[in-house]
C-alpha positions in Angstrom: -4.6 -10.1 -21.9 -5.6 -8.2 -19.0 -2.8 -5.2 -18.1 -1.3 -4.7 -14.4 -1.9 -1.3 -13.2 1.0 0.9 -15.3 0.6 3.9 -16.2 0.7 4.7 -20.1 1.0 3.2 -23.2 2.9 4.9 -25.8 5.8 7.3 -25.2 7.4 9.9 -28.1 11.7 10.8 -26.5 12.5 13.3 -28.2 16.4 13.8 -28.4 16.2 17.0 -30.2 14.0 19.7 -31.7 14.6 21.9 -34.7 11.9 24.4 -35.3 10.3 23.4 -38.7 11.1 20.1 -38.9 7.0 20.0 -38.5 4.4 17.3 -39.0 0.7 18.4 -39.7 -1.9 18.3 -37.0 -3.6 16.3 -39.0 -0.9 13.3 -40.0 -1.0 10.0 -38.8 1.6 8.6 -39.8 4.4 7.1 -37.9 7.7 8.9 -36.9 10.8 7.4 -36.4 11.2 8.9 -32.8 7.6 7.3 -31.7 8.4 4.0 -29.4 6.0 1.3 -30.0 6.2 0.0 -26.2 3.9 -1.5 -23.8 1.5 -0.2 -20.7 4.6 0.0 -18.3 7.0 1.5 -21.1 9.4 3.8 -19.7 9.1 7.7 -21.1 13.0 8.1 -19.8 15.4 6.3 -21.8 19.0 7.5 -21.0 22.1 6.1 -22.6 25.9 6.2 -22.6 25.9 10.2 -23.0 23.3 10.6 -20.4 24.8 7.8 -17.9 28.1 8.1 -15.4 29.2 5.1 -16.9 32.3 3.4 -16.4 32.9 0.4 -18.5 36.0 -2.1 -17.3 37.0 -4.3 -20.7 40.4 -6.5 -21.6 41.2 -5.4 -24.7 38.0 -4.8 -27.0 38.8 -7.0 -30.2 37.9 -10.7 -29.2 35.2 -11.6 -26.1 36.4 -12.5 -22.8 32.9 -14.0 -21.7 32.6 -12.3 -18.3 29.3 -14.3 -17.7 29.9 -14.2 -13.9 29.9 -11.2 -11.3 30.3 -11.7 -7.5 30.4 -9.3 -5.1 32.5 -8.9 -1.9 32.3 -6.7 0.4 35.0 -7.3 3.0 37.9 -7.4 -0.1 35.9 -4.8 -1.6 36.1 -5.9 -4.9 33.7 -7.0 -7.7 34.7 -10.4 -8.6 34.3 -11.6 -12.3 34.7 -14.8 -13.9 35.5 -14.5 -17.5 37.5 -16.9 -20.1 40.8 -18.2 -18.4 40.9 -15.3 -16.2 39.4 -13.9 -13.0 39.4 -10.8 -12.5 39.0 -8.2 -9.6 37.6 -4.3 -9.7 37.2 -2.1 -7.1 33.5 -1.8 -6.1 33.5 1.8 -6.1 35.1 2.6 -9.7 35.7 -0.5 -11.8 37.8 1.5 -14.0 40.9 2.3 -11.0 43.5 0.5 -12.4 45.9 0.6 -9.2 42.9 -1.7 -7.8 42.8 -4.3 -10.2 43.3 -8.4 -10.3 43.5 -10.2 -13.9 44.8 -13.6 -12.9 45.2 -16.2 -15.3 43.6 -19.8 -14.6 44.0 -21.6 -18.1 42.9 -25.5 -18.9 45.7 -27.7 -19.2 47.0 -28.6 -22.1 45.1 -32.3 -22.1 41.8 -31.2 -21.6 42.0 -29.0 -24.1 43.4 -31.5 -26.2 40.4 -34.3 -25.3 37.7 -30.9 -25.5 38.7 -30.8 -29.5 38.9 -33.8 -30.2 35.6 -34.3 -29.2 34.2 -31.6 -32.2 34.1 -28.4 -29.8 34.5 -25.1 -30.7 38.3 -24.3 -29.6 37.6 -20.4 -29.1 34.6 -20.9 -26.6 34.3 -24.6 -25.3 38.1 -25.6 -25.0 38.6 -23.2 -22.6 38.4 -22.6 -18.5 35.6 -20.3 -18.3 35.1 -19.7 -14.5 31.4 -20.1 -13.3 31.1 -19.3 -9.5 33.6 -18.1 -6.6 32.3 -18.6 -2.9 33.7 -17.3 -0.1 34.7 -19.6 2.8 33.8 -17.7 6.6 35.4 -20.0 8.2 38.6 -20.2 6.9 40.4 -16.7 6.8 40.4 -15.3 2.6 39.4 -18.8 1.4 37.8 -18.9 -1.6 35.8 -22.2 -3.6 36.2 -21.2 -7.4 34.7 -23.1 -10.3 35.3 -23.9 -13.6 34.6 -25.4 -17.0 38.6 -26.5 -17.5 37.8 -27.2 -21.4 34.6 -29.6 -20.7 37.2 -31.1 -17.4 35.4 -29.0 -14.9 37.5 -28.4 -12.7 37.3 -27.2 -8.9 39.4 -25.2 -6.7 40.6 -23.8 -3.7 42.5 -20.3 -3.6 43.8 -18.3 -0.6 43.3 -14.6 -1.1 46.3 -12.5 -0.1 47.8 -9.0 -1.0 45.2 -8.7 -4.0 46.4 -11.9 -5.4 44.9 -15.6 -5.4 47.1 -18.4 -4.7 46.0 -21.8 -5.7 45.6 -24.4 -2.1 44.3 -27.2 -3.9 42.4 -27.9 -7.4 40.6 -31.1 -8.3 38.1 -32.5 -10.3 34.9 -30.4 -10.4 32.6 -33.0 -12.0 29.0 -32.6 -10.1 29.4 -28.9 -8.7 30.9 -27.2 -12.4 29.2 -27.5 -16.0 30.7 -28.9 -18.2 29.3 -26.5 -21.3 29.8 -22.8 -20.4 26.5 -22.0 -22.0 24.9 -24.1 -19.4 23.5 -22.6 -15.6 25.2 -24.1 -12.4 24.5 -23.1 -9.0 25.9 -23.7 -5.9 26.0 -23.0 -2.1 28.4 -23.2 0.5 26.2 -24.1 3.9 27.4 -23.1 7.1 25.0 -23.0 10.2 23.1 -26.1 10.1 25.3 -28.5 8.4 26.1 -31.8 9.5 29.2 -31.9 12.1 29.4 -28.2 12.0 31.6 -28.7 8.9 30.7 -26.4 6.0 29.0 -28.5 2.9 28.8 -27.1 -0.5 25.4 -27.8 -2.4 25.3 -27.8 -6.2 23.1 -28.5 -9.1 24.8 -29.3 -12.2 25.1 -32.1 -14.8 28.1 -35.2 -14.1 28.5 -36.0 -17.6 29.8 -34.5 -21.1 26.2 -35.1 -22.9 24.7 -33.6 -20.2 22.7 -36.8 -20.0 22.8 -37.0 -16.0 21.8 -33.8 -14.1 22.5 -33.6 -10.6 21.5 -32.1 -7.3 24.0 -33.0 -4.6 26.0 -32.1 -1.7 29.5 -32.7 -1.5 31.2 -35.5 1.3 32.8 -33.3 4.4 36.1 -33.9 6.1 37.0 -33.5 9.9 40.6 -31.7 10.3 41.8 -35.0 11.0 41.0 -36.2 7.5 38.3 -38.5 8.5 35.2 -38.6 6.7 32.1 -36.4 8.5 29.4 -37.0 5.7 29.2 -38.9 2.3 28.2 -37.3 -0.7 24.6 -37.6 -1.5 22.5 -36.7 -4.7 19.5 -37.6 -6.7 18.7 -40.8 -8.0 20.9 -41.4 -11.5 19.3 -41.1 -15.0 16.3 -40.3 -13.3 14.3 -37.6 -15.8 11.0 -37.4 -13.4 13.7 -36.4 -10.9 15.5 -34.2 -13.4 14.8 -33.8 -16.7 17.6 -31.0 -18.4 17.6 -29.0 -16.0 18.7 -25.3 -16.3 19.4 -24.4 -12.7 19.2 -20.8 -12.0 19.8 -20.2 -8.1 20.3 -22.1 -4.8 19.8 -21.0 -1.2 20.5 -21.5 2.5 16.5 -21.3 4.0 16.1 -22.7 7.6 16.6 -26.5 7.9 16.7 -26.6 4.1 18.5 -25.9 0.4 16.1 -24.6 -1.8 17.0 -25.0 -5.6 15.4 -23.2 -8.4 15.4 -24.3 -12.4 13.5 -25.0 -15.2 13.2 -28.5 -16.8 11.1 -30.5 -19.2 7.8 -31.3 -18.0 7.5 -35.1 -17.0 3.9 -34.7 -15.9 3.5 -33.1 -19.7 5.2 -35.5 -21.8 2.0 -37.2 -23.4 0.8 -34.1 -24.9 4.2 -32.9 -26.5 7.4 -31.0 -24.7 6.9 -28.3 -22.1 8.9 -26.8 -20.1 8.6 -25.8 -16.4 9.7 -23.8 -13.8 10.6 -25.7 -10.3 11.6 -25.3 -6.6 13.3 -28.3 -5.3 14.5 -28.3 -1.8 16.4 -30.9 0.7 17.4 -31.1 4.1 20.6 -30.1 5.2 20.9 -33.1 7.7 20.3 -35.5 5.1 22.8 -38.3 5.1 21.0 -40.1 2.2 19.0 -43.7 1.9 20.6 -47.6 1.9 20.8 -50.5 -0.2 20.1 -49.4 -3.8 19.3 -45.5 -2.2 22.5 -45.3 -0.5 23.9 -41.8 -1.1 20.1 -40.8 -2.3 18.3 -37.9 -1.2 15.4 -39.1 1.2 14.2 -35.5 1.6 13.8 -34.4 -2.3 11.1 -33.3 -3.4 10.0 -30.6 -6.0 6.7 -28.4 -6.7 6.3 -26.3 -9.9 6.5 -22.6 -9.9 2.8 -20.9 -10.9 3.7 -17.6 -12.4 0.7 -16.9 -14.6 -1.9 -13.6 -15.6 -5.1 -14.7 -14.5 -8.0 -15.4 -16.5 -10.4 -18.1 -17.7 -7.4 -19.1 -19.5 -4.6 -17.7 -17.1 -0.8 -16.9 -19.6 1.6 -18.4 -18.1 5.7 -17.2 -18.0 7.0 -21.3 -17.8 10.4 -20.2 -17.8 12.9 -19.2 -14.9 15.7 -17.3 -15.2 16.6 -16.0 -11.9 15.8 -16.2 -8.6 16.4 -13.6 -5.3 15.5 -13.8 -1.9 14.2 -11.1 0.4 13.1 -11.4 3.7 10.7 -14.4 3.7 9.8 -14.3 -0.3 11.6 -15.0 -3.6 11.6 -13.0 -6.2 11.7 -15.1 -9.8 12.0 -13.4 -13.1 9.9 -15.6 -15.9 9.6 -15.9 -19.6 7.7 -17.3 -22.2 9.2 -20.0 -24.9 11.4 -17.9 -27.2 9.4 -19.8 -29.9 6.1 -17.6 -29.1 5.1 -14.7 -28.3 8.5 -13.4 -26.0 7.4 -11.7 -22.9 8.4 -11.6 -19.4 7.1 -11.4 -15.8 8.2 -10.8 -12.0 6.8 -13.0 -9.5 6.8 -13.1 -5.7 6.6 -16.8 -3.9 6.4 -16.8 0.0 7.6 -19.2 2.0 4.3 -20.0 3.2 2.9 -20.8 -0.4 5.9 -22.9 -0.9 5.3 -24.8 2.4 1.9 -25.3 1.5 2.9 -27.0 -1.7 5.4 -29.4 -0.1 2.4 -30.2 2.0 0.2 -30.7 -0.7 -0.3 -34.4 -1.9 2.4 -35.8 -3.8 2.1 -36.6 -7.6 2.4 -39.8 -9.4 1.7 -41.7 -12.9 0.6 -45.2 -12.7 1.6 -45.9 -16.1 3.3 -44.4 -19.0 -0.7 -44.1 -20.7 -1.9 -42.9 -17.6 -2.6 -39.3 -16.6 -0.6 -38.0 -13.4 -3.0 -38.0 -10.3 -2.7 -37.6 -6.3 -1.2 -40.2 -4.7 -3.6 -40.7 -1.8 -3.0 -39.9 2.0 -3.0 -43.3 2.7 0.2 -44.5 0.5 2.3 -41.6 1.9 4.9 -43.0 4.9 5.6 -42.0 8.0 7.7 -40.0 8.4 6.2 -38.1 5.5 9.2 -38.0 2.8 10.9 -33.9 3.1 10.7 -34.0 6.9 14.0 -32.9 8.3 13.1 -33.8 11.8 12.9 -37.0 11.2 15.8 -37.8 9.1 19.5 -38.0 10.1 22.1 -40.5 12.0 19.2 -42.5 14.0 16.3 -42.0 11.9 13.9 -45.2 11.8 12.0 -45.5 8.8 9.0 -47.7 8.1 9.8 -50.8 5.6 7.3 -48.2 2.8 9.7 -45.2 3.1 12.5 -46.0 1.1 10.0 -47.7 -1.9 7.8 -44.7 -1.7 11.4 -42.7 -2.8 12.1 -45.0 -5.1 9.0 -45.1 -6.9 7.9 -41.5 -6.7 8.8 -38.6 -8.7 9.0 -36.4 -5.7 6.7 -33.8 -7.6 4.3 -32.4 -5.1 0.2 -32.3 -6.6 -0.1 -28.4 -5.6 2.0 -25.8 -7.9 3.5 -22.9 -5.7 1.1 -19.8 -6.3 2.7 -16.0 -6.5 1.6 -13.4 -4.5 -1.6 -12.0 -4.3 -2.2 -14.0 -7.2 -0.4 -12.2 -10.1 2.8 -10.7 -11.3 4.2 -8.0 -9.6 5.1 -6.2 -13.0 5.3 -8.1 -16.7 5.8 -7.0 -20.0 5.5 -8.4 -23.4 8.4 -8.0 -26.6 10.8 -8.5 -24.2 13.3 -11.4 -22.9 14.8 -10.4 -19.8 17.5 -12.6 -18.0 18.7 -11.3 -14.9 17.1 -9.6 -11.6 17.8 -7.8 -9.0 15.6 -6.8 -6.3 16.4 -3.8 -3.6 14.1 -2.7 -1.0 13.7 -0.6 1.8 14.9 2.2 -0.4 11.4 4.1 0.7 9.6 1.7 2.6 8.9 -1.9 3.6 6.6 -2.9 1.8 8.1 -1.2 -1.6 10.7 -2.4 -3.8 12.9 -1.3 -6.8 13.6 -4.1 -9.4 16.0 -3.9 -12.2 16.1 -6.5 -14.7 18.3 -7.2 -17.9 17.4 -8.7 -21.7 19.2 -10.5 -23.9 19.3 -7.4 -26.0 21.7 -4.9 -23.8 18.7 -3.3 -22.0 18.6 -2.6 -18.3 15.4 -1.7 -16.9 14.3 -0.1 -13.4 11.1 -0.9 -12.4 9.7 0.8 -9.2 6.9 -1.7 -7.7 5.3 0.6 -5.3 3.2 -1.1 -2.6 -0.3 -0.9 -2.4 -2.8 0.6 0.9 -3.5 -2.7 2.2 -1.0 -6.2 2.0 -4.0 -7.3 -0.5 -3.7 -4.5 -2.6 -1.8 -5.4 -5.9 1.1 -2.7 -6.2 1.6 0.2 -8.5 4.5 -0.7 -10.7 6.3 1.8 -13.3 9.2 1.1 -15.5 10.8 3.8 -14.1 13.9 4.5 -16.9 15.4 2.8 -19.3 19.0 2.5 -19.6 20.5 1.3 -23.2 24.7 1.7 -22.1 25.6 0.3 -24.9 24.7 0.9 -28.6 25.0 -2.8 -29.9 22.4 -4.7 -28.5 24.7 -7.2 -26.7 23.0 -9.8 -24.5 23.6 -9.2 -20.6 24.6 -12.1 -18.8 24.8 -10.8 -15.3 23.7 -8.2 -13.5 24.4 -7.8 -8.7 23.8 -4.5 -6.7 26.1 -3.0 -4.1 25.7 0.3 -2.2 24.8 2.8 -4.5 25.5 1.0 -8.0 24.8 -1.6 -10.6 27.4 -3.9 -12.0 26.8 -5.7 -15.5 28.6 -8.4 -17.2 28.7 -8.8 -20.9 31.2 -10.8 -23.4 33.0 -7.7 -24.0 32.6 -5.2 -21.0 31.9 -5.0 -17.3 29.9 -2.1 -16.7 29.0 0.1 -13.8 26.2 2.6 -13.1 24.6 4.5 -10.4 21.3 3.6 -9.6 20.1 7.4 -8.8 19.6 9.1 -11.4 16.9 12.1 -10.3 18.5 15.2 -12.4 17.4 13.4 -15.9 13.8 13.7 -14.9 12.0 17.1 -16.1 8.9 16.0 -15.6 7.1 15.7 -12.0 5.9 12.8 -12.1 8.6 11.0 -13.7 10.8 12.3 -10.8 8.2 10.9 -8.2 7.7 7.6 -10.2 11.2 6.9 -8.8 12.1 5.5 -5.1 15.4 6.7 -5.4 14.1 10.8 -6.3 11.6 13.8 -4.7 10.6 16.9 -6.3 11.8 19.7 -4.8 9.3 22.2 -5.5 11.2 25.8 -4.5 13.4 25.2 -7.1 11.4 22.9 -9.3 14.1 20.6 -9.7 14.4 16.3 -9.2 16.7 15.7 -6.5 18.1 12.9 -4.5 16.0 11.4 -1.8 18.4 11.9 0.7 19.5 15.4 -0.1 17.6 17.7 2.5 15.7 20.3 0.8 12.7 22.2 2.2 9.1 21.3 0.5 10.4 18.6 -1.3 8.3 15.8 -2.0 8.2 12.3 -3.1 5.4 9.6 -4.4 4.2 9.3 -0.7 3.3 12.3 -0.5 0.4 11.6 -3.2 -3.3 10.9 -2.2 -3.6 8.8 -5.2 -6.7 7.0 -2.7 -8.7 10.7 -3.1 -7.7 11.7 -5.7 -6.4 11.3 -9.0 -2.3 12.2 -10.3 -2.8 15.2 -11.8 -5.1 16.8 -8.8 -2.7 15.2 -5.9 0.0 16.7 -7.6 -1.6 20.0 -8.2 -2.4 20.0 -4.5 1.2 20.2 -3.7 3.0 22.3 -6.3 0.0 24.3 -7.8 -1.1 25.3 -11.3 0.4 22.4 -13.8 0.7 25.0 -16.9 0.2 28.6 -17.2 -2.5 30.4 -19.4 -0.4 32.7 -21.6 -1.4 36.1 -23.8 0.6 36.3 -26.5 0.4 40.0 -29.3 1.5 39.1 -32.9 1.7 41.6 -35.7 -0.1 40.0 -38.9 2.2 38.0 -41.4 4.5 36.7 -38.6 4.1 33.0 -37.0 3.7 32.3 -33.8 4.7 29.0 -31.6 2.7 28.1 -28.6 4.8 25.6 -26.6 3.5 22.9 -24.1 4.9 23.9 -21.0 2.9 21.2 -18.7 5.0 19.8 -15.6 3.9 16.3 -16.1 4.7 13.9 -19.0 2.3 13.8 -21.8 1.4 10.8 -23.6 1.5 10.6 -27.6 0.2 13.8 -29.0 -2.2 16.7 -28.2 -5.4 18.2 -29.8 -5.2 21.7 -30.7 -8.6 23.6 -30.3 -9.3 27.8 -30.8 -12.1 29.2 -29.5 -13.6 25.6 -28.7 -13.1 24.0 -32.2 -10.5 22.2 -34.1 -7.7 23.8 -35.6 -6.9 23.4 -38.9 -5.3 24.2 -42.6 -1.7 24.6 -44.2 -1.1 27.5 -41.7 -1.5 25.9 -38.4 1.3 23.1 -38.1 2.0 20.4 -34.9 5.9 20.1 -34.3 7.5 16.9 -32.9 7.1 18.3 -29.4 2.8 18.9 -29.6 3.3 22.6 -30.0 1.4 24.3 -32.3 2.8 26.8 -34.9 0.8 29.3 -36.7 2.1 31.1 -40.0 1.5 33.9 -41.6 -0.8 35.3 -38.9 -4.7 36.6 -39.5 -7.4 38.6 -37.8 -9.2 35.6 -38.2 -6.5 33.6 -36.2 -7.4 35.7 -32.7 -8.9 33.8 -30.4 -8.2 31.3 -27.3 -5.9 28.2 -28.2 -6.5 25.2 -26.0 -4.3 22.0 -25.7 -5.8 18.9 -24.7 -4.1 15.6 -24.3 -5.7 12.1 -25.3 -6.2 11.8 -21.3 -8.6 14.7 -21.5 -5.8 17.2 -19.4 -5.8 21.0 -20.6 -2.1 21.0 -21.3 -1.6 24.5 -22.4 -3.7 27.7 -23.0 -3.0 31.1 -24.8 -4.8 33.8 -25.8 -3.7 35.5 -29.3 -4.1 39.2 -30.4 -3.2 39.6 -34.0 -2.2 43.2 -34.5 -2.8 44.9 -37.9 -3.0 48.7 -37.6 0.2 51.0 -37.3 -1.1 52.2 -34.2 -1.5 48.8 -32.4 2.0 48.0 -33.0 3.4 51.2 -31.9 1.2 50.8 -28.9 2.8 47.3 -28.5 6.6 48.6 -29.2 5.6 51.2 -26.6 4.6 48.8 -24.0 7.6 46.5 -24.5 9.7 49.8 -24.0 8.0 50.5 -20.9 8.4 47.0 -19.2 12.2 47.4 -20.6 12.6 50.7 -18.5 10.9 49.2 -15.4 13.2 46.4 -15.6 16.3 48.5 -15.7 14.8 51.0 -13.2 14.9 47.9 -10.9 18.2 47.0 -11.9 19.6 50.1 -10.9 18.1 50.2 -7.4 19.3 47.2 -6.9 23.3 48.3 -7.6 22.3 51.3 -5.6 21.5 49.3 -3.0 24.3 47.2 -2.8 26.7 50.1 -3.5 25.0 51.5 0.4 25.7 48.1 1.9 29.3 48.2 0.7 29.9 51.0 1.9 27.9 50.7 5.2 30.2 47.3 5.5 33.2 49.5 4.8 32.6 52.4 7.6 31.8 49.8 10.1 35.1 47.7 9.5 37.2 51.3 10.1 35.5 51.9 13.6 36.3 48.6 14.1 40.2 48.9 13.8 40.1 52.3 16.2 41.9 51.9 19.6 40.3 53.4 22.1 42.1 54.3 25.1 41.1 52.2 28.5 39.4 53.8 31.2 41.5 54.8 34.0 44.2 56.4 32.7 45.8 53.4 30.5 48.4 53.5 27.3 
């Protein structure tokens, strides 16, 4: 497969270095601290120790499932659902306990009863696992909270008062909650744009304990009188071209439309084996559904699959969504492979231009069940053209082919919806991530930070910087890797406020800060990241935002003239510094690698042009090179050279023999000794005059003299 632009391909951390713990210049084989990673592998991996984490968790001996994170600003308070409970933390330290809620919402005692019966697990299935809270701007601290209730989902309706929920109203939840807790639901509460004014929740989820009907729907509204505003409407029953198991990852509020996102069995792929795809469905907000046998029917559904593929002759494509974001007028959708391949994962972008021209793209249809899935010509396609909000609602007129076109089609548009400039914005194989989260504007527009979670307690920040022209593919770096954990845990959730982000796990909720510039030693490392600039006085990684003269951050590089190293060296100077070093024979000497960038894998060691090599000369874990027991024939000048082709490091080495040369040597170390200390002793002198400059002018201060004229 062909890589994105990342920049290396394998990393050695070193967590410690003990002098002889040496492996020969020579060696080849593999060390426990070498990372087998990919192109975009992170050389900054930081964990609990290295992190400002704070880590909120019930009791640590049995999982409380906190699969669900919400946040709120105007409470100011992370929201999670977990197992019978939901519970608050304040957004700026999860861990203040005088700002905590842990209410109880518990499955009554016949669901519970029904969910065991019924063979499930009592621990995990037969119990109220909340899935989804949603604020209410139109009511004052009204919430819509979801859950499970035991495989009875179960909806409700809670007034937030005094840091306490009070329960308005609960019902059943069948359409808009899972039943399983394993299984994705999403939902959204519409506001501007919905029918009446009234606000409408949309869902996708499944209506049934097998799971056997899947649903996208949008729940009836009520005028305050009572009276009915809008009927429920949904997709067609037991229709698997419609929806066929679908996992839904993400719904949102887009102009005249609901956009929902999941993956599902392929219909279109059925007669070549099972396949799963990734979709974008979307309907109209004013729909008020079809008549006779499509009364309470979408008319508006329709769906296009989601192209998130390397390109090639044979492009590899990521058929699997897991999540979904939206940013200004694209969505962001992180993408794996089956988990029964090769497991990899991929970021795509999908404007809402590509998607538009999808839904305008022919629609899709199969003849027969032997057939292959073609087209359907212009010519069959109604008018109004089905997914046309303007001409849908109260006094819409349709032709006597509109509703039979619905209830015939799949809805499945011809043209796939392709990704930005036609490739991932950043993949990477061996890895299953789950969540996303995408922040931008932290440096510019056009540039975005993405953190993403696996399944195996890794959180990754990936800085996708943008490229000179809106054509240009970006430059994208796993920036660091944080491992907060040291169990490899699966994390189910991960959101972003301010300055942190928040993580949910079956044990924990975890918070950390997204800026994290004094771990980086290394230039470009420090630059790699949106959030840091170098601050080259002090030769330090700093905070973006902290206001330091000469500092400077990846913007500053010419990477368009020039290459890293030389745009770097442009604006901090020499990268290492040649060194002499005098050694008496018999000792050993250790020439460190001092360079200010990061240095891939390990070095070559050359003296005087040519190889170094033998029992004497040894490569430590950190590419420096350590001569023992020290010749004449050992003099020379020492070169390091990375496997990029960089001079790294440079010495020049006297051995010293005769009795004379090391006296000479003592002698000169004296010297500089004295000089030092001379200078040390001007400078008390110095500040000894100052004192007592300071001191004289404070008496004449304090001396009254007597006003002119005669006065007291």
């Amino acid at each position: 497969m062909e890589r994105l632009s990342c920049h290396g391909s394998l990393y050695i951390r070193l967590t410690f270095f003990v002098l002889f713990a040496l492996v020969s210049v020579t060696a080849n084989a593999p060390m426990a601290s070498v990372l087998d990673t990919s192109g975009c592998e992170s050389v900054t991996t930081l964990y609990a120790s290295d992190l400002n984490l704070k880590v909120f968790q019930d009791g640590a001996s049995q999982p409380k499932y906190y699969r669900y994170l919400t946040v709120d600003p105007q409470s100011n308070y992370l929201f999670v659902g977990a197992m019978n409970r939901l519970v608050g933390l304040h957004l700026s330290d999860i861990q203040i306990a005088s700002r905590r809620i842990n209410q109880e919402f518990r499955a009554n005692s016949e669901s519970v009863f029904a969910c065991r019966i019924n063979g499930k697990l009592e621990n995990l299935d037969c119990q109220n696992h909340v899935r989804y809270l949603v604020r209410n701007s139109t009511m004052a601290n009204v919430f819509y909270m979801c859950a499970t209730g035991a495989y009875s989902p179960t909806a409700y309706q809670l007034k937030f008062e005094n840091d306490r929920f009070t329960i308005l109203s609960e019902s059943i939840g069948i359409g808009i909650c899972p039943f399983d807790p394993n299984d994705n639901v999403t939902a959204v509460l519409i506001e501007k744009g919905s029918i009446g004014g009234i606000p409408a929740l949309f869902a996708g989820a499944v209506t049934d304990f097998s799971k056997h009907d899947s649903i996208i729907a949008r729940l009836p509204t009520y005028r305050q009188d009572g009276s009915l505003e809008a009927d429920y409407v949904r997709t067609v029953r037991s229709r698997h071209d419609w929806l066929n198991e679908p996992q839904f990852v993400g719904s949102f509020d887009v102009g005249p439309y609901v956009y929902f996102f999941f993956r599902e069995q392929a219909a279109e792929y059925s007669n070549c084996g099972r396949k799963i795809y990734s979709r974008v469905a979307r309907v109209c907000k004013n729909d008020l559904g079809g008549s006779n046998h499509l009364k309470n029917i979408w008319v508006s559904y329709s769906k296009a699959r989601l192209n998130c593929s390397i390109p090639g002759e044979y492009p590899y494509y990521f058929d699997e969504i897991q999540d979904v974001k939206f940013h200004g007028d694209t969505f962001y959708g992180l993408f794996t492979t089956n988990i029964n391949g090769l497991p990899a994962s991929a970021i795509c972008g999908f404007t809402l231009i590509e998607i538009e021209k999808a839904f305008d793209s022919p629609f899709k249809e199969q003849k027969e069940k032997q057939y292959i899935w073609l087209p359907v010509p212009p010519g069959d396609v109604p008018t109004p053209r089905p997914g046309n909000c303007s001409a849908i609602g109260k006094n819409a007129r349709y032709s006597i082919d509109f509703l039979p076109f619905i209830s015939r089609l799949s809805m499945l548009m011809d043209k796939a919806v392709a990704h930005t400039l036609g490739r991932p914005i950043f993949y990477k194989v061996n890895s299953v991530m789950q969540r996303l989260v995408v922040v931008k504007n932290v440096t510019g527009p056009r540039d975005l930070v993405l953190f993403t979670a696996t399944n195996n307690g890794i959180i990754y920040k990936i800085a996708a910087w943008a490229g000179l022209t809106e054509l240009d593919p970006p430059k994208t770096y796993i920036v660091t890797t944080y491992v907060p954990f040291n169990d490899q845990r699966s994390i189910w959730q991960l959101v972003f406020h301010g300055s942190s982000i928040y993580f949910g796990t079956d044990m924990a909720v975890g918070q950390l800060s997204v800026e994290t510039c004094k771990k980086y030693k290394k230039i470009d490392l420090c630059l790699y990241d949106p959030y840091c600039g170098w601050a080259t006085d002090f030769e330090e990684c700093v905070s973006k935002d902290v206001e330091k003269r000469n500092k400077i951050t990846y913007h500053h590089l010419d990477l368009l003239s020039y290459s890293l190293e030389e745009t770097i060296k442009k604006q901090v100077g020499n990268l290492y510094n040649p060194e002499m070093l005098s050694k008496t024979a018999g000792s050993s000497v250790t020439m460190k690698i001092e360079y200010k960038l990061h240095i891939i894998g390990s070095v070559r060691w050359t003296r005087n042009g040519t190889g170094v090599s033998g029992d004497r000369h040894i490569l430590a874990q950190d590419n420096s090179l350590i001569v023992t027991d020290l010749r004449v024939s050992d003099e020379g000048s020492y070169t390091a050279v990375d496997n990029k082709g960089r001079t790294v490091a440079s010495y020049t080495l006297v051995v010293e023999t005769s009795k004379e040369q090391i006296e000479q040597r003592w002698m000169r170390k004296f010297d500089q000794w004295c000089d030092e200390f001379e200078r040390y002793q001007e400078d008390i002198r110095q500040w000894e005059r100052k004192c007592s400059s300071c001191c004289d002018e404070t008496a004449l201060a304090n001396i009254k003299v007597p006003a002119i004229g005669g006065g007291k």
